[in-house]
N, C-alpha and C positions, 0 to 999 in steps of 0.2 A: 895474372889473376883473372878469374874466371868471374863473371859478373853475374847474377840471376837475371831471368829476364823478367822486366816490368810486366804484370798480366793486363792483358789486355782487357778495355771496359767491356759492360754488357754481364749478363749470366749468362751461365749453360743450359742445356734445353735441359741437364738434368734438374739443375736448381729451380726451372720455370716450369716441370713436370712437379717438382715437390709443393712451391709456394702456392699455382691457381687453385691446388684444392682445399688449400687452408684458407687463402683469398676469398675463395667461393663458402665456404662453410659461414667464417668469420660474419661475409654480408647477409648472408640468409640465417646469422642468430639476430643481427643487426634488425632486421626484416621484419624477423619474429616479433623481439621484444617491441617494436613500433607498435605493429599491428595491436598486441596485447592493449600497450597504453593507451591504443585509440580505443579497446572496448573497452577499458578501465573508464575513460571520460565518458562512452553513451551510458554505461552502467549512472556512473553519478549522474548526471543529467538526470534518468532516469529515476533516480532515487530521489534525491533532492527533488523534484517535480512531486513526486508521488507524495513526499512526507510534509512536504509545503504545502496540499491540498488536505491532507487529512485534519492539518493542523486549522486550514482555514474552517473547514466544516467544523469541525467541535468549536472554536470560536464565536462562530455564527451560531451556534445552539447556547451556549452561552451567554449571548445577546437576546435571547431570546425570552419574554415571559416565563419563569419557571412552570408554571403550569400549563404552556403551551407546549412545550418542547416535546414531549411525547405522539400528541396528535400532530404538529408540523415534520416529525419525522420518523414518522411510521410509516408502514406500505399500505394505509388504510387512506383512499381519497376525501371517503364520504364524511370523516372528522374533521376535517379542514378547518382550523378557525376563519377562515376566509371564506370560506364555502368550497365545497368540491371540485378538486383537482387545483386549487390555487396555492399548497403547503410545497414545501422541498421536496418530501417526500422521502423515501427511505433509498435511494437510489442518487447514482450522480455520477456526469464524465469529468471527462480531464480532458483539456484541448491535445490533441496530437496522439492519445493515448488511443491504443482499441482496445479488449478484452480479448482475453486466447480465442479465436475461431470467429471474431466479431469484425466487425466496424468504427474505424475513427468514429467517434459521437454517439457512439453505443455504451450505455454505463457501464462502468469499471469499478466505481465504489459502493459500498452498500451502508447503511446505518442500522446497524444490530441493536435490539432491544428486548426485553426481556414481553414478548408480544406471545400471547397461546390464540387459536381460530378454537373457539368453541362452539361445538357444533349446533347448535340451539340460539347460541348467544352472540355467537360473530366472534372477533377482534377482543382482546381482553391483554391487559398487562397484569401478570400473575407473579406472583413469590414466593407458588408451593414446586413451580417446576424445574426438573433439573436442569442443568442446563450447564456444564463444566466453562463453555465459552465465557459466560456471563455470571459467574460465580454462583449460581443458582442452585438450591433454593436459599434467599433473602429476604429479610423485612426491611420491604420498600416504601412502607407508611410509617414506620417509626413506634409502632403501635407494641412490639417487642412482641410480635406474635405474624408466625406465618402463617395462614390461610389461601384458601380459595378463590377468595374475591376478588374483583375489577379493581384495580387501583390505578386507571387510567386520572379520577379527580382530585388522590389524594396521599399519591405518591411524593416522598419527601428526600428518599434514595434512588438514583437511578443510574445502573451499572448502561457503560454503551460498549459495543465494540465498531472502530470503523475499518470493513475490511477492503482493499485495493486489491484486485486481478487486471494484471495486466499482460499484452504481448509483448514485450521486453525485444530489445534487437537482438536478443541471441537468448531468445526462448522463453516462456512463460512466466512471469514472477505476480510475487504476492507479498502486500506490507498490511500487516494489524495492528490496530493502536486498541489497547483498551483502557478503558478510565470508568471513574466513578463521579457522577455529578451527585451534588447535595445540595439542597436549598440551603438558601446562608437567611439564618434569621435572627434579627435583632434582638 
């Protein structure tokens, strides 16, 4: 009786010719999909930082005087209830954050307000102008009548939007909250 012969251990160079390229492929999707998941984690970082700050600022306006909140966060200094240049302002960073083409500590957010520069008159908050960001135009005094006038004293509606630019680790991004603040009265 004729026996087979036991194969000897090891593969063949043809079998080690077929598996490194699948070996190699196999690690370089391995690679890939790492890599992804690590910008999946700066993205969130990233996002979560940004929407955790958006949320503080509307907070803090919240906290604030109803009838301040406009002049503490407008791009107008000289209304400052504190006096000039001592309000938030309409601007604000983020630690860690820069703006596309900017500087770590260079503003990133801004505080949109339904703000018109009248040429005669300066700085005005208006509810005759358009304004699709900010829902505009609106009656922001309550008065059931839009017009022309300033209602920086006696606004009772106040549309905001806060928007974030920022330089993202893998390229420009941007988050917008908008909301409606109302005075709450007794």
């Amino acid at each position: 009786m004729r026996r087979g012969h036991a194969r000897a251990g090891g593969y063949s160079l043809v079998e080690l010719m077929v598996a490194a390229p699948i070996m190699a492929l196999a690690f370089g999707l391995f690679l890939g999909a790492t890599s992804a998941a690590q910008e999946m984690r700066q993205v969130q970082r990233e996002n979560s930082a940004v929407a955790e700050e958006a949320r503080i600022v509307l907070e803090r306006m919240r906290n604030e005087s109803w009838s301040e909140i406009y002049a503490l966060y407008n791009s107008v200094p000289s209304d400052d209830p504190g006096g000039a240049g001592t309000a938030p302002g309409s601007t604000f960073s983020i630690a860690g954050l820069a703006p596309p083409g900017g500087a770590i500590g260079d503003p990133v957010g801004q505080v949109i307000m339904p703000a018109y520069h009248h040429p005669s008159l300066g700085w005005q908050l208006r509810e005759d102008r358009t304004n699709d960001l900010l829902g505009l135009p609106r009656d922001l005094s309550g008065d059931e009548d839009i017009d022309t006038y300033d209602h920086a004293s006696d606004y009772t509606v106040l549309p905001i939007v806060v928007r974030i630019n920022w330089q993202g680790a893998y390229g420009p991004r941007e988050l917008v909250v908008h909301t409606v603040m109302t005075e709450y009265r007794r």
